[in-house]
C-alpha positions in Angstrom: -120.6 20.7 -38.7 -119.7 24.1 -38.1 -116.4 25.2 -36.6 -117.9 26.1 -33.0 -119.7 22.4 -32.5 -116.4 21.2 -33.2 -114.2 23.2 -31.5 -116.9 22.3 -27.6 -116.3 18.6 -28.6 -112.3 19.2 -28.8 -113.2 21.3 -25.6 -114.8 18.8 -23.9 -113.0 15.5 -24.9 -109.5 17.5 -23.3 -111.7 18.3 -20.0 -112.6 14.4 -19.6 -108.9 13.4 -20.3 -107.6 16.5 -17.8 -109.8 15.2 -15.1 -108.8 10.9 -16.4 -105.8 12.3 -15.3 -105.9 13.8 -12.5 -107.7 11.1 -10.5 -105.6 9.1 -11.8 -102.6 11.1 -10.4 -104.1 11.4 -7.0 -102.0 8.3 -6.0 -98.9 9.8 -6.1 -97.2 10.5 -3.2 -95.9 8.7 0.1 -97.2 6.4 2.3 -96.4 4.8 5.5 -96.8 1.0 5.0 -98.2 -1.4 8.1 -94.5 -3.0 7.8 -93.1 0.1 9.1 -91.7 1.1 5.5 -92.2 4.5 3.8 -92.6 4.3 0.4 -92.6 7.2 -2.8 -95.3 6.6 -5.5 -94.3 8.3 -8.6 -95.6 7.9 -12.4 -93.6 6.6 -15.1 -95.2 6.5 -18.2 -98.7 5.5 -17.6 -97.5 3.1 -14.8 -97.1 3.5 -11.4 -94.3 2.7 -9.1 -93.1 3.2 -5.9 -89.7 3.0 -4.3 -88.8 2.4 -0.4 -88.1 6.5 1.5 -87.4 5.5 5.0 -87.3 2.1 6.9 -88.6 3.6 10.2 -86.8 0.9 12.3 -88.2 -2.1 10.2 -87.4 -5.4 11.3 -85.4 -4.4 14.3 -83.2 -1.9 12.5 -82.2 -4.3 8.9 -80.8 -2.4 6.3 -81.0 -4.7 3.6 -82.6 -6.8 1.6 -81.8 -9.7 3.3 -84.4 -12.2 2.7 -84.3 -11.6 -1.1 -84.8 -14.8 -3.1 -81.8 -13.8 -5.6 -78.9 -14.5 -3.0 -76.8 -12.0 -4.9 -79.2 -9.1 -4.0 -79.9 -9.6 -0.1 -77.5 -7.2 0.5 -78.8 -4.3 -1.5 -79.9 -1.7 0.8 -83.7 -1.3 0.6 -84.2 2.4 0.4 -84.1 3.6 -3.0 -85.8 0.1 -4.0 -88.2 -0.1 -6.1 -90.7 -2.7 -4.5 -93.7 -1.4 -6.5 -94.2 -2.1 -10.0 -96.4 -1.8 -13.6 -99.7 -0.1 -11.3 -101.9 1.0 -14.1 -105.2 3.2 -13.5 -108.3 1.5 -14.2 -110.6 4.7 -15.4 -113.5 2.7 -15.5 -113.8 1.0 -12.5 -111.8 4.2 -11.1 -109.5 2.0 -9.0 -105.5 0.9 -9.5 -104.5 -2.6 -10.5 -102.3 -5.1 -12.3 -99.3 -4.2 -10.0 -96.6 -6.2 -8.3 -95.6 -5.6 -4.7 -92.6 -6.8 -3.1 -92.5 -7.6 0.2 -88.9 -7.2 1.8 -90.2 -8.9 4.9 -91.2 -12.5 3.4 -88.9 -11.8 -0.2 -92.1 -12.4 -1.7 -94.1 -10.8 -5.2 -97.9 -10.4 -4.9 -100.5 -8.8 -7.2 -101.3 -5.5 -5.9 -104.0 -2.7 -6.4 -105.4 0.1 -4.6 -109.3 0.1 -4.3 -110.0 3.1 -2.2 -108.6 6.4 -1.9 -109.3 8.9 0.6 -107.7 12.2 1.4 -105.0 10.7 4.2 -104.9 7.1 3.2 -105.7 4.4 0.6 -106.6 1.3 0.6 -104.8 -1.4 -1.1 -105.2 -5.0 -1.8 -102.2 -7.6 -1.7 -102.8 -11.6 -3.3 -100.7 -14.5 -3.8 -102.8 -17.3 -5.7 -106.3 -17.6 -3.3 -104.3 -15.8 -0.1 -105.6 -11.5 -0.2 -104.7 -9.5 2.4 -106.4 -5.7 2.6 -104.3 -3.1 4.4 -104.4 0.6 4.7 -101.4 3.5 4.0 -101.6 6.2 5.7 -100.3 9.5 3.7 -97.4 11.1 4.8 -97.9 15.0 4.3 -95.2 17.1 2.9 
């Protein structure tokens, strides 16, 4: 092969991976959760997490993590929590899975992904053995 074939199929392969990554990326940001919580999606790695922003007067103005399995942690304040964890991009189904979710409100862990995204919300999936609940997040804009 001559140097110019090889040099569009370097071209090209960085193009795809640019735009893997860029819808990928998309995600990030923050969202207001149905439970009244804001939350910060940011990337770590190739894994997406997301930590609590703002409680927004979430159930009737608690602080803490007080329904927290682990006794030891139910009074850790929840923002700056982590309640989002291991979200990994799925390029070829073009959706986000193999999370965990935690929700503050029951102190329960749930499988997570987001299966639609749109330019002022997503759409994201929460299950617990046969139990999936759908809800949408709205965006917050900056």
């Amino acid at each position: 092969m001559n140097k110019k074939v090889i040099l569009n199929i370097a071209i090209i392969i960085f193009i795809n991976l640019s735009l893997f990554s860029q819808k990928a990326d998309e995600l990030i940001g923050k969202y207001h959760m149905p439970n009244k919580l804001d939350i910060e999606i940011f990337k770590s790695g190739n894994k997406y997490y997301g930590k609590v922003i703002a409680l927004n007067g979430w159930e009737n103005g608690k602080t803490t993590d007080y329904k927290n399995p682990d006794e030891e942690k139910r009074n850790e304040p929840l923002v700056g929590k982590i309640i989002l964890k291991d979200l990994e991009f799925d390029n070829e189904e073009k959706i986000w899975t193999n999370g965990t979710l935690y929700g503050p409100e029951k102190g329960m862990f749930v499988d997570f992904k987001v299966t639609e995204m749109q330019k002022n919300k997503i759409e994201v999936v929460a299950s617990k053995f046969f139990i999936r609940k759908t809800m949408v997040w709205k965006k917050i804009k900056s």
